[in-house]
C-alpha positions in Angstrom: 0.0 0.0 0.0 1.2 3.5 -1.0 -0.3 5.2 2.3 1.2 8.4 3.6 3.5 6.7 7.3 1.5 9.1 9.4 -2.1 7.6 8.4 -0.9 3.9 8.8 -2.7 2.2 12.4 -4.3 5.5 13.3 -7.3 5.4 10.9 -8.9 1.9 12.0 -8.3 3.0 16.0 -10.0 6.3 15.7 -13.0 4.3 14.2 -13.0 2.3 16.6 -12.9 5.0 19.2 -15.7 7.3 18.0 -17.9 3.9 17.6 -17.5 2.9 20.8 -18.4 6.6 22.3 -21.1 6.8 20.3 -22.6 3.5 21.6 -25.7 1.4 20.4 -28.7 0.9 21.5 -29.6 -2.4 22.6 -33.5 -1.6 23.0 -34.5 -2.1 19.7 -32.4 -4.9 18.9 -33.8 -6.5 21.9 -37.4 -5.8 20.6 -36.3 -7.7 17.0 -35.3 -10.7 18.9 -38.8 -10.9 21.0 -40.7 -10.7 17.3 -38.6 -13.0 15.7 -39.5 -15.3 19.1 -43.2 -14.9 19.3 -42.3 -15.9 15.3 -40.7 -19.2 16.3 -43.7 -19.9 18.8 -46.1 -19.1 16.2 -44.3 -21.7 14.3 -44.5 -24.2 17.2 -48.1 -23.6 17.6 -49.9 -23.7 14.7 -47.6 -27.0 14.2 -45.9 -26.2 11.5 -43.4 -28.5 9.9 -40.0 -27.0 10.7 -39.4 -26.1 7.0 -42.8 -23.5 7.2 -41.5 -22.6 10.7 -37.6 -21.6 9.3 -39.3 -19.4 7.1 -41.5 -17.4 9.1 -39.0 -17.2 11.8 -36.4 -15.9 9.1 -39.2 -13.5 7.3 -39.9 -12.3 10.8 -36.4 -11.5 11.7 -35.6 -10.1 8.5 -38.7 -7.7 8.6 -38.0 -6.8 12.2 -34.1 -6.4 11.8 -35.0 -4.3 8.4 -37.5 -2.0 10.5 -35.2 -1.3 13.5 -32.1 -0.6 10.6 -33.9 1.2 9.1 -35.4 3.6 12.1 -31.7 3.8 13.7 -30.3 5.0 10.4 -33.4 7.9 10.1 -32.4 8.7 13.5 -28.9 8.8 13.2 -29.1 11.2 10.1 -31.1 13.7 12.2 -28.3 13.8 14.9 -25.4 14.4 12.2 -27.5 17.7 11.7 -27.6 19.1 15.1 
């Protein structure tokens, strides 16, 4: 690599740094596990073969982890204006 001596290691700390002051919240995360659970038992209930129940377990997470992405990353672009 052809980077400048000064830039080499610092870069990937820094990142690190600022990520880790920034913090994440665990809340909605949290809340896309318990909807991709009440998924599974869904699954379990209605006695579903475990093919039917994989796929509303992975639709379920993938709609919930989509929905909380997508709210954190609104939110985060309304703090990068304040």
């Amino acid at each position: 690599m052809f980077l400048p001596r000064s830039s080499i290691g610092r870069y990937p700390r820094d990142l690190l740094r600022y990520k880790a002051a920034k913090g994440m919240p665990f809340a909605p995360w949290l809340a896309a596990v318990a909807v991709t659970s009440v998924a599974f038992i869904f699954g379990l209930a209605a006695t579903l073969s475990w093919q039917q129940c994989l796929g509303i377990v992975l639709a379920a997470g993938a709609l919930a982890g989509g929905a909380v992405f997508t709210v954190l990353e609104m939110h985060g672009l309304g703090k990068d204006r304040e």
